[in-house]
Backbone bond lengths (Angstrom), bond angles and torsions (degrees), N, CA, C in turn:
res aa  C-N    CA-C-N  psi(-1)  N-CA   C-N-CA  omega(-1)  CA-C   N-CA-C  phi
1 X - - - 1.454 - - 1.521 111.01 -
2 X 1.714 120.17 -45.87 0.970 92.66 170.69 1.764 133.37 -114.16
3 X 0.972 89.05 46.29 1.797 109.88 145.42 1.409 118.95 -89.60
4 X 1.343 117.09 -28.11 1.476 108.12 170.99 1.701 103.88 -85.94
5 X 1.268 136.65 13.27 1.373 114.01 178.82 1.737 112.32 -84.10
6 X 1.251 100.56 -23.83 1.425 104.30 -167.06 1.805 100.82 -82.56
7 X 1.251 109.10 -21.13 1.677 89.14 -175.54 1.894 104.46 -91.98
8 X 1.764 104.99 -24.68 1.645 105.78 153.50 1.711 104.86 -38.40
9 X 1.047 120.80 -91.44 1.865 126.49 -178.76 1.548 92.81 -9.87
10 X 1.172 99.54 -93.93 1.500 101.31 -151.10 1.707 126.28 -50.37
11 X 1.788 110.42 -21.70 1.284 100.58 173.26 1.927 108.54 -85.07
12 X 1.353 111.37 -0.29 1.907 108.71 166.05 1.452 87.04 -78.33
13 X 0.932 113.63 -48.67 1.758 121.56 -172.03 1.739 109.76 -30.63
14 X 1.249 110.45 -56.67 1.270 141.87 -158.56 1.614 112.59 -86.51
15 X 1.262 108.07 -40.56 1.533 113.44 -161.56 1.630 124.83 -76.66
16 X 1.617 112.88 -8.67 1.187 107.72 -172.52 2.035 91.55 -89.47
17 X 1.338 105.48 -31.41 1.721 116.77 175.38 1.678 95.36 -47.30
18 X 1.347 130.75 -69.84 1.058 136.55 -147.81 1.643 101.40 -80.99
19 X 1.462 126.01 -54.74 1.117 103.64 149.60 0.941 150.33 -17.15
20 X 1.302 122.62 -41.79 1.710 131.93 -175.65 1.250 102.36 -93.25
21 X 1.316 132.83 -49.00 1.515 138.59 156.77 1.702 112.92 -20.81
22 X 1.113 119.27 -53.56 1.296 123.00 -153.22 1.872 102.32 -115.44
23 X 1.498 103.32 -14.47 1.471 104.18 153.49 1.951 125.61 -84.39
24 X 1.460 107.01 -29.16 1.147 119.52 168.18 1.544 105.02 -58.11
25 X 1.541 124.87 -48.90 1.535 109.28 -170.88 1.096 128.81 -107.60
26 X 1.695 110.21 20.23 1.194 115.30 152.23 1.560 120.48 -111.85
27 X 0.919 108.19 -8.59 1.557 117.46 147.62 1.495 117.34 -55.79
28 X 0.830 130.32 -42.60 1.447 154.78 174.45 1.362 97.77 -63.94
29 X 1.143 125.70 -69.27 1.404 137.55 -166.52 1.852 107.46 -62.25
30 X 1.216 104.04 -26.76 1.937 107.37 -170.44 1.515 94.94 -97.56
31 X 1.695 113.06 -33.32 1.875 90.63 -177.73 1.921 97.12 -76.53
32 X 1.257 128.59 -24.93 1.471 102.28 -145.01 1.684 88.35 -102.22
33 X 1.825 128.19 31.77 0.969 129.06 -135.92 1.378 129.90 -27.32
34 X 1.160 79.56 103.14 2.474 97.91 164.61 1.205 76.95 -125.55
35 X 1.223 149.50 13.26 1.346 127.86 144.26 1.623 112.38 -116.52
36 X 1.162 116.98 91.89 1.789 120.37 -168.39 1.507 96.90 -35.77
37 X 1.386 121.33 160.76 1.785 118.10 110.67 1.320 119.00 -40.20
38 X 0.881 103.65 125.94 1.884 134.41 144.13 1.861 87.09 86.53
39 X 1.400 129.79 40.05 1.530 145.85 139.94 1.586 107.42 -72.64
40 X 1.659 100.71 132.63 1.247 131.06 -152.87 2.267 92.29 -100.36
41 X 1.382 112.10 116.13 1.282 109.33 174.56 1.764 107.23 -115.90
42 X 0.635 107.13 153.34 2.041 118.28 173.09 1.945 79.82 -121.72
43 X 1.607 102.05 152.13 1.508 143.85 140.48 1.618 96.08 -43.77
44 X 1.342 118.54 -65.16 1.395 124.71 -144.38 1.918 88.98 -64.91
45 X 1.425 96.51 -50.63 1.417 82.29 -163.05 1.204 116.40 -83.26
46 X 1.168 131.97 -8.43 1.626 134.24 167.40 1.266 116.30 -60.63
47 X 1.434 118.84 -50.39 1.048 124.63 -166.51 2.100 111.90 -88.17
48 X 1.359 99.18 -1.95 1.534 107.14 160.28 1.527 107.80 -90.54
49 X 0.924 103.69 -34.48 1.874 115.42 178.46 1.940 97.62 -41.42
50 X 1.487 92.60 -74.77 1.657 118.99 -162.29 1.499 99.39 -78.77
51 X 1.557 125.99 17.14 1.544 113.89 -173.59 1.519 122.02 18.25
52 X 1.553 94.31 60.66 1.876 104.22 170.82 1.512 92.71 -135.60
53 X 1.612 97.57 162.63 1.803 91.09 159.83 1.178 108.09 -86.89
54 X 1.459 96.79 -159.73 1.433 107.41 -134.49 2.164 93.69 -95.32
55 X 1.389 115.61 -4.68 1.333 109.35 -173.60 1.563 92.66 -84.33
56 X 1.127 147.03 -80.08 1.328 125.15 178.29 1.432 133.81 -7.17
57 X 1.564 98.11 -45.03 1.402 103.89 -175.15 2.069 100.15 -93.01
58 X 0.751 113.74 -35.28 1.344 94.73 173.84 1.831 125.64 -75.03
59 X 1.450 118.79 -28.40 1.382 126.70 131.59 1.578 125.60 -12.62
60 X 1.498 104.19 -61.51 1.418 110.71 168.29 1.306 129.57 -77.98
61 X 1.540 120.00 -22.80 1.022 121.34 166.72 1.818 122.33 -60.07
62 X 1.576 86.33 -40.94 2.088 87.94 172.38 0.962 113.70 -45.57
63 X 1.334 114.51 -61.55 1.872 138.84 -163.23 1.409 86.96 -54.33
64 X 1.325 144.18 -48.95 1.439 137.98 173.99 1.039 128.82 -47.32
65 X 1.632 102.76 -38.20 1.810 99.46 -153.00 1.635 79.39 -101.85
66 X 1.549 135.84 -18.62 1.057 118.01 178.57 1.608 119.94 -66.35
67 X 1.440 105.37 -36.47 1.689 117.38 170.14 1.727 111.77 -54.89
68 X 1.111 107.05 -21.33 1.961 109.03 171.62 1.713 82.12 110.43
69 X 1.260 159.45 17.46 1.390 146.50 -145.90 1.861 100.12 -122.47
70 X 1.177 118.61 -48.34 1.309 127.31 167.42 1.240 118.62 -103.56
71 X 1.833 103.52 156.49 1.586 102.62 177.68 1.083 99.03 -126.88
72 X 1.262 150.34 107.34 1.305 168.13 138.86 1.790 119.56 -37.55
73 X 1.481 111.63 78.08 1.009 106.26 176.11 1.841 129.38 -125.36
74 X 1.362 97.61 105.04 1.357 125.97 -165.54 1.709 108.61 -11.73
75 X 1.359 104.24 143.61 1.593 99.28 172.74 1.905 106.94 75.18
76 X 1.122 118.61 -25.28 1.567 123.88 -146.89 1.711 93.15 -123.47
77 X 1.402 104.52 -176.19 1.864 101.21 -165.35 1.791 63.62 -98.33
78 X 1.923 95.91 174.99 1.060 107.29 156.36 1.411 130.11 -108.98
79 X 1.081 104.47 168.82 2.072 96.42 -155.59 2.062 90.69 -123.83
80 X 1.399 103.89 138.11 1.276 129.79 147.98 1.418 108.57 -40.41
81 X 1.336 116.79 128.38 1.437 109.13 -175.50 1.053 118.32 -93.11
82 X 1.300 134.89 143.06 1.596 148.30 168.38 1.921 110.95 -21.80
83 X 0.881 103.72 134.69 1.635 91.22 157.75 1.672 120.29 -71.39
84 X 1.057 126.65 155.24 1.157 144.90 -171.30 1.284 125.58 -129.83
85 X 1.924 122.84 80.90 1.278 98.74 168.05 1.547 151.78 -30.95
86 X 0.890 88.68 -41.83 1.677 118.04 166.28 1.266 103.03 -37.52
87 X 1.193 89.10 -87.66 2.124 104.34 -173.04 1.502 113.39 -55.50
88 X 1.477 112.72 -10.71 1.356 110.86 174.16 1.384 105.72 -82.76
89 X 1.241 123.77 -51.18 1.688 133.19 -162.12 1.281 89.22 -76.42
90 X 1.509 150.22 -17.16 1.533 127.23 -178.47 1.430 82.24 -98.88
91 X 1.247 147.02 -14.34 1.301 114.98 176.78 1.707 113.20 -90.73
92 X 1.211 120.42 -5.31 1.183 128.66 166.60 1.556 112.29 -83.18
93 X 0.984 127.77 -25.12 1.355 124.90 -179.90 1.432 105.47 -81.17
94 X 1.095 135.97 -62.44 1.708 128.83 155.03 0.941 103.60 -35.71
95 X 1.452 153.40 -94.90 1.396 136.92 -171.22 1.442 133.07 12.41
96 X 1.877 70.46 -69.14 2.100 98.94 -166.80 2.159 91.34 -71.15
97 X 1.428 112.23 -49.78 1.567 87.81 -171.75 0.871 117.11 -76.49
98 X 1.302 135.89 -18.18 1.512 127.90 163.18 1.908 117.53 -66.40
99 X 0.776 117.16 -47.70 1.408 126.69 -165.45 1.527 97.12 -72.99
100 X 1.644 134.53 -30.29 1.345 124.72 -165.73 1.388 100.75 -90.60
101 X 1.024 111.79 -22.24 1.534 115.98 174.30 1.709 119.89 -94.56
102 X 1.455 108.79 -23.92 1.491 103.03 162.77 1.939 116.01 -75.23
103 X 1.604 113.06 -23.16 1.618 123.16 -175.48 1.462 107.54 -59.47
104 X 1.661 87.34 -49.48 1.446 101.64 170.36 1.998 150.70 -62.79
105 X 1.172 66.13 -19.33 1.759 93.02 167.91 1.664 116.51 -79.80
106 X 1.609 98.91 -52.51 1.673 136.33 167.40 1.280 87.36 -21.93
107 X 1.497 107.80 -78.75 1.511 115.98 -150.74 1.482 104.85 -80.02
108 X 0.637 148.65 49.36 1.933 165.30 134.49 1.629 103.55 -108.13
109 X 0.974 137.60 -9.12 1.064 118.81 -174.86 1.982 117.22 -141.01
110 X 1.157 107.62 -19.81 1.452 117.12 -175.31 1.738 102.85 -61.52
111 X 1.502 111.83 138.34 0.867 114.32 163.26 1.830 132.10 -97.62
112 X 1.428 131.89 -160.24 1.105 127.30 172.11 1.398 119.88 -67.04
113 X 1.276 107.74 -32.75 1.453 122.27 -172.04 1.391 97.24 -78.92
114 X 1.510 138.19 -36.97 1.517 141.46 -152.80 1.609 88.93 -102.33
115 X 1.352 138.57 -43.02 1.567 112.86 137.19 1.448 149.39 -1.15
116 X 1.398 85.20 -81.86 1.533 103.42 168.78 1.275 112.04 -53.73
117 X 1.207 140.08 -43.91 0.972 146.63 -134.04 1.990 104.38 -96.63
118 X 1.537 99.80 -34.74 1.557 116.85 173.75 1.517 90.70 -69.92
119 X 1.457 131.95 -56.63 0.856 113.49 -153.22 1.580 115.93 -73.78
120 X 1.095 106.26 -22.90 1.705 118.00 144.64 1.037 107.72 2.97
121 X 1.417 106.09 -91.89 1.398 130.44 -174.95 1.452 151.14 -56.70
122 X 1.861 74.59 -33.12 2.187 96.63 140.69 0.646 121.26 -46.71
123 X 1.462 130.36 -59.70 1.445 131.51 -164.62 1.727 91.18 -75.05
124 X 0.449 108.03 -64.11 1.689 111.31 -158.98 1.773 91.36 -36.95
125 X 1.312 118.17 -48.73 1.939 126.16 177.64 1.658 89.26 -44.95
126 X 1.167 112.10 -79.71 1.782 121.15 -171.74 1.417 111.12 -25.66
127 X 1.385 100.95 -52.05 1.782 101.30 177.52 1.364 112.64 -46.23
128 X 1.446 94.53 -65.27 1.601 112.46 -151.48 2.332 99.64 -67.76
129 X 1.632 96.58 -26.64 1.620 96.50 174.38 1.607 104.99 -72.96
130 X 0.923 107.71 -28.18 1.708 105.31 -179.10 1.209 118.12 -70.51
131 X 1.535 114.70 -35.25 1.617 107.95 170.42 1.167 115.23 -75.87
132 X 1.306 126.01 -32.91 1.330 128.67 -160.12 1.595 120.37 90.01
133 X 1.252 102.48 22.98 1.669 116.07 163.60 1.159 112.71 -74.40
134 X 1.076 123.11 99.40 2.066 124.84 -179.89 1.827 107.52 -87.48
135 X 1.345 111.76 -8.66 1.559 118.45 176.85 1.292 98.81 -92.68
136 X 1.138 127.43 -37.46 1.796 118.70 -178.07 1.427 109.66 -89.13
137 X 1.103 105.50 -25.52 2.130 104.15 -179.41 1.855 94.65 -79.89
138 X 1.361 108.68 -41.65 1.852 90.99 175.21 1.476 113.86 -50.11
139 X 1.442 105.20 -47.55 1.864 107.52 -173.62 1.567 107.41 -66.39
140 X 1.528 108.11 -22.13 1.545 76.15 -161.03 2.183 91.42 -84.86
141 X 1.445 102.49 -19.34 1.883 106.19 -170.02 1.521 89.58 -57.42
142 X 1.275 134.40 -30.23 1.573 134.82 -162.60 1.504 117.90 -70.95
143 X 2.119 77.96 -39.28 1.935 90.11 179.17 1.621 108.66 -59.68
144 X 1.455 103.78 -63.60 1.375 127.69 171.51 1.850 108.49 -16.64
145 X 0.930 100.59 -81.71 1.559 116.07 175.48 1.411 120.04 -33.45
146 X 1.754 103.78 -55.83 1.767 111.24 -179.16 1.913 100.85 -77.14
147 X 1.114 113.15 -29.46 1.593 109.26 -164.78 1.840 100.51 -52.88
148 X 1.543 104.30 -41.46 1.234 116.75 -158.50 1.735 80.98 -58.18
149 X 1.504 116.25 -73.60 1.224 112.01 -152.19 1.651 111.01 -54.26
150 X 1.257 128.58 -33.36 1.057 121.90 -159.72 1.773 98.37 -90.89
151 X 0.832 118.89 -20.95 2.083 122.40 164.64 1.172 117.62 -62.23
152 X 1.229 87.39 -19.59 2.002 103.10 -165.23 1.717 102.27 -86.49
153 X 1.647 108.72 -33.03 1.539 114.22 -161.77 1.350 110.84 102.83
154 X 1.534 120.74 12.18 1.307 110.33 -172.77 1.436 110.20 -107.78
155 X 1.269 118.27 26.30 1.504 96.96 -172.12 1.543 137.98 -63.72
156 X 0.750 113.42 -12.55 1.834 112.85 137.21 0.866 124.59 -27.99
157 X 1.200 124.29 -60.98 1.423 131.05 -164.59 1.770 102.57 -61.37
158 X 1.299 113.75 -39.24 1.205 121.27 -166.65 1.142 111.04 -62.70
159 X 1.652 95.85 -42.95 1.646 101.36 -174.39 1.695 113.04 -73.56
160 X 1.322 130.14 -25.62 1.528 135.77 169.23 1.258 100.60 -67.57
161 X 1.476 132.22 -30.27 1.683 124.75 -162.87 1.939 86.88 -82.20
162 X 1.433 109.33 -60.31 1.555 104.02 -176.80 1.298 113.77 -34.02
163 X 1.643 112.69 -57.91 1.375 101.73 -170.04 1.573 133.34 -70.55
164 X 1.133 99.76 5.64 1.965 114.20 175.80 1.233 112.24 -107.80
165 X 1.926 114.47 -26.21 1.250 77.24 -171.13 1.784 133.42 -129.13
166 X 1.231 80.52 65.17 2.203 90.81 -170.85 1.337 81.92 -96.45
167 X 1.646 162.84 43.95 1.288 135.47 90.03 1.693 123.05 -46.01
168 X 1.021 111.17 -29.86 1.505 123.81 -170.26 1.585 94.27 -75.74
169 X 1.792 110.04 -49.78 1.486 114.53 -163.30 1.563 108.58 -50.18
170 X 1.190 126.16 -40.52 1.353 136.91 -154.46 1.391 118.21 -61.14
171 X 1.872 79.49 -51.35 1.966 99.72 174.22 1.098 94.57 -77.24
172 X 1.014 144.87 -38.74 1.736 124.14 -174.57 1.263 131.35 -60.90
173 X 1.592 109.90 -18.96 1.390 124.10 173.58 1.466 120.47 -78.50
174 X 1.563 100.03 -22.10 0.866 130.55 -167.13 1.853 109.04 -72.00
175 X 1.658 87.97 -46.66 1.687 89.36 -173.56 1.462 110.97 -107.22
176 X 1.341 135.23 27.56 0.926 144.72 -168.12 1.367 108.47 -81.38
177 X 1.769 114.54 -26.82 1.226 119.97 -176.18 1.735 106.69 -74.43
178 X 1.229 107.77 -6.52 1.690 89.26 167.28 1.993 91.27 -147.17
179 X 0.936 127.18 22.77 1.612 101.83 -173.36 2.091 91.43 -124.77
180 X 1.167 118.89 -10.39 1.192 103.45 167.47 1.806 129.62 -49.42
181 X 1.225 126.66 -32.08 1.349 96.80 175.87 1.507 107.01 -92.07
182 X 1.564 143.26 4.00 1.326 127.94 110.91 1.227 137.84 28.48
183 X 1.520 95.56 -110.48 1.435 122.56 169.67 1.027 117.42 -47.99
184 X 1.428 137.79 -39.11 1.932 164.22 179.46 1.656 85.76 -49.60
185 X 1.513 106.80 -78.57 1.568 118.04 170.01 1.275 121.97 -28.21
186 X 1.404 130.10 -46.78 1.533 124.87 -156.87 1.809 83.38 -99.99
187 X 0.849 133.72 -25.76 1.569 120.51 -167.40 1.270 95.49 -92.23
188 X 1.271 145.05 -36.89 1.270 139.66 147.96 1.645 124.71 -19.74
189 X 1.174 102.76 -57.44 1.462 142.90 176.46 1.791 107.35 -44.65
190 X 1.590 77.25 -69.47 1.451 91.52 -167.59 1.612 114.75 -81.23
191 X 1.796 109.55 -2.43 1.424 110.65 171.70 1.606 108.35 -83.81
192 X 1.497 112.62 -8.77 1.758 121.66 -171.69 1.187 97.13 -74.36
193 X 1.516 111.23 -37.44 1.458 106.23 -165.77 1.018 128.99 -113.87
194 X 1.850 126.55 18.86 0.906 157.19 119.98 1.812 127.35 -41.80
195 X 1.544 98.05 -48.71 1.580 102.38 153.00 1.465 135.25 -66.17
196 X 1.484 104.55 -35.44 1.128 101.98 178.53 1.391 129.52 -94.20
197 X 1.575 103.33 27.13 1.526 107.73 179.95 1.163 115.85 72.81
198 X 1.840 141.55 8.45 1.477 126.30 -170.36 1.038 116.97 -108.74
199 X 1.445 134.83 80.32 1.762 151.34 -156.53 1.701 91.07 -66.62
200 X 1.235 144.36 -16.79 1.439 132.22 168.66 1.257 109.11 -90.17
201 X 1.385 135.66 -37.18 1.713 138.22 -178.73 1.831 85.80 -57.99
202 X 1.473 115.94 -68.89 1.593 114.94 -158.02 1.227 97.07 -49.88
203 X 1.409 133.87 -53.58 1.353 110.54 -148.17 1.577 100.57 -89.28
204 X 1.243 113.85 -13.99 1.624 87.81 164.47 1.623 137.17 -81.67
205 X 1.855 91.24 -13.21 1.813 98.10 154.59 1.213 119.45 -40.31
206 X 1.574 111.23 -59.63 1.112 129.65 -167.84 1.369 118.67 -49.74
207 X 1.470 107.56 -48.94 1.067 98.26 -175.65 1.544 117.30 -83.41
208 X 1.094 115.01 -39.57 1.898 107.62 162.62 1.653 113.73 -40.32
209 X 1.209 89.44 -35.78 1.821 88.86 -169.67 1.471 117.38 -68.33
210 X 1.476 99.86 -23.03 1.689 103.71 166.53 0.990 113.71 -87.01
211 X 1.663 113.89 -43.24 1.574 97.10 -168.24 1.729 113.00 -75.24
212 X 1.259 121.64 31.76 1.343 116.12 -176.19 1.503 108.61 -85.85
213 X 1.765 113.76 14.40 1.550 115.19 -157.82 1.423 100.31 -99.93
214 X 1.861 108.47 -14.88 1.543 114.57 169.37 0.963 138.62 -48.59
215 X 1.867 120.46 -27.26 1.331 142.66 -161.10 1.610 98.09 -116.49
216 X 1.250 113.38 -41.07 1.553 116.46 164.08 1.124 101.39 -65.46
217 X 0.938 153.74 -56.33 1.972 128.97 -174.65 1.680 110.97 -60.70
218 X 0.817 113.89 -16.14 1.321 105.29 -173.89 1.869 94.24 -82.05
219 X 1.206 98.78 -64.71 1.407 85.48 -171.30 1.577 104.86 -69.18
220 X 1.355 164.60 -27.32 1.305 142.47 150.94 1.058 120.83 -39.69
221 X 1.123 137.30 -25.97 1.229 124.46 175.21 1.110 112.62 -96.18
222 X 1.877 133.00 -15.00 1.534 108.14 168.79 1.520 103.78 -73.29
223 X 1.372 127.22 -4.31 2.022 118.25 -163.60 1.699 90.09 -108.86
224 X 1.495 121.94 -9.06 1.482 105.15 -164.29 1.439 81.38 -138.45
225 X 1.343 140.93 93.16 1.849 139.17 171.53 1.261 81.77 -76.96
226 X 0.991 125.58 -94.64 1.453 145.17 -149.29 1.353 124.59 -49.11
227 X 1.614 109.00 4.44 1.440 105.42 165.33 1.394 107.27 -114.85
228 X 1.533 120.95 12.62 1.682 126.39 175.42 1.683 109.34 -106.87
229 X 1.505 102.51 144.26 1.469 103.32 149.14 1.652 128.70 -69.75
230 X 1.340 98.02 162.11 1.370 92.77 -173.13 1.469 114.22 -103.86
231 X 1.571 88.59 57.67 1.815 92.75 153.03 1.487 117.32 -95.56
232 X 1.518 106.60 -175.11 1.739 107.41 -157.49 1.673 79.48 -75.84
233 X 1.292 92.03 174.58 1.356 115.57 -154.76 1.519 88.69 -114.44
234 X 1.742 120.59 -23.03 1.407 124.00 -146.69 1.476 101.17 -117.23
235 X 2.003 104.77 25.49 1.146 99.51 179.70 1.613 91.01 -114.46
236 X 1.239 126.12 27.03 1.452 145.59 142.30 1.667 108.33 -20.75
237 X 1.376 98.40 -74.07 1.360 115.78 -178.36 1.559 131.46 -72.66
238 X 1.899 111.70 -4.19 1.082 115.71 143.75 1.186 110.56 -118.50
239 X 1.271 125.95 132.80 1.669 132.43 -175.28 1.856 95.24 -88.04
240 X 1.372 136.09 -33.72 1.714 133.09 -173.60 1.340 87.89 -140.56
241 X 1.400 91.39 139.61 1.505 112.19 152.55 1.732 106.52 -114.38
242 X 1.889 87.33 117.62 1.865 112.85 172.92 1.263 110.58 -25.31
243 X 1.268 119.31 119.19 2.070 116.65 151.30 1.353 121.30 -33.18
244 X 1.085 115.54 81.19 1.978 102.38 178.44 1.632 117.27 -8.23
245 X 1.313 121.25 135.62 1.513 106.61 -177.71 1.865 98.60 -82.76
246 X 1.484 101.39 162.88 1.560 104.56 -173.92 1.243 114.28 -107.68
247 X 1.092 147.30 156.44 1.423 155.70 -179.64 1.688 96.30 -64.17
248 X 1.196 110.93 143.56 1.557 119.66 160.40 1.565 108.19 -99.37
């Protein structure tokens, strides 16, 4: 018995590391989908996949199904979760108020060098749109996006925008097959007006530039049914519905 205590230690030792390991790349794996909506996972087989047991991988599975991404239903495999208009348009609405107000800050403060440096990343989009890499043009639109905030002094912000918005990620992968030179456009756009000092031009890029995901859901979901829930589609155009006000 106690020869087995010391290898007990080290796998508690070990498991919150490996956890995060194996929650990081399947997180990864459900926004950039190689893991569909409504794809069937077992513990058993993940965790033969990732040569871990199976508590790591079920660890990660919570952290999933708590993010809205997995559905965990007892006795049963667990399933990739549906897309969700819903959960898309509240993650677009954080986006847009955070991001119009971080563009805006940006542009009071970015320098020549922090310019250059977006435009970096243009080019780097151009590449990756020219081949037709939709996994490297997401990373580099991601860089694009955080560079601003973190040049700006906002990196916070970046980190609250990350954590809301892989509903957004999903559809974006989604429409990449026709909305990339788009996006190329508005970051273009929004690097003009980032140079030129005009914190009201950027943030209204910004915000067109997100809300361009309104017109993309409509058409993803008539070419992709089967990876959406069947909520209205026409609640697009409201991202929250108000708290009823309460009687005093």
């Amino acid at each position: 018995m106690t020869q087995d205590m010391p290898l007990i230690s080290l796998d508690r030792t070990a498991r919150p590391a490996i956890a995060d390991l194996v929650y990081g790349e399947l997180h990864k794996q459900v926004l950039n989908l190689d893991l569909k909506p409504g794809e069937k996972l077992s513990e058993a087989d993940i965790a033969k996949r990732f040569e871990v047991s199976r508590q790591p991988v079920r660890d990660a599975f919570y952290r999933l199904s708590k993010m809205g991404f997995l559905l965990i239903r007892p006795q049963r495999a667990t399933l990739v979760s549906l897309i969700s208009t819903r959960a898309v348009m509240q993650a677009q609405f954080i986006r847009i108020a955070l991001e119009a107000e971080a563009v805006r800050h940006a542009a009071t403060r970015l320098t020549t060098a922090d310019i250059q440096a977006l435009e970096g990343l243009i080019a780097e989009q151009a590449a990756a749109k020219d081949a037709g890499d939709k996994l490297r043009f997401h990373a580099a639109d991601d860089a694009f996006h955080r560079e601003i905030c973190l040049r700006a002094g906002l990196e916070f912000t970046w980190d609250l925008i990350a954590e809301n918005k892989g509903h957004m990620d999903r559809v974006r992968m989604l429409s990449l097959a026709f909305s990339s030179q788009t996006a190329w456009d508005d970051h273009i756009a929004l690097t003009r007006a980032l140079a030129d000092r005009n914190p009201d031009g950027a943030a209204d890029i910004i915000r067109a530039h997100l809300s361009r995901i309104h017109e993309q859901l409509i058409r993803i979901r008539t070419e992709h049914e089967d990876y959406f829930e069947d909520d209205d589609p026409n609640e697009a155009s409201l991202p929250l519905r108000l708290p009823e006000k309460r009687m005093l």
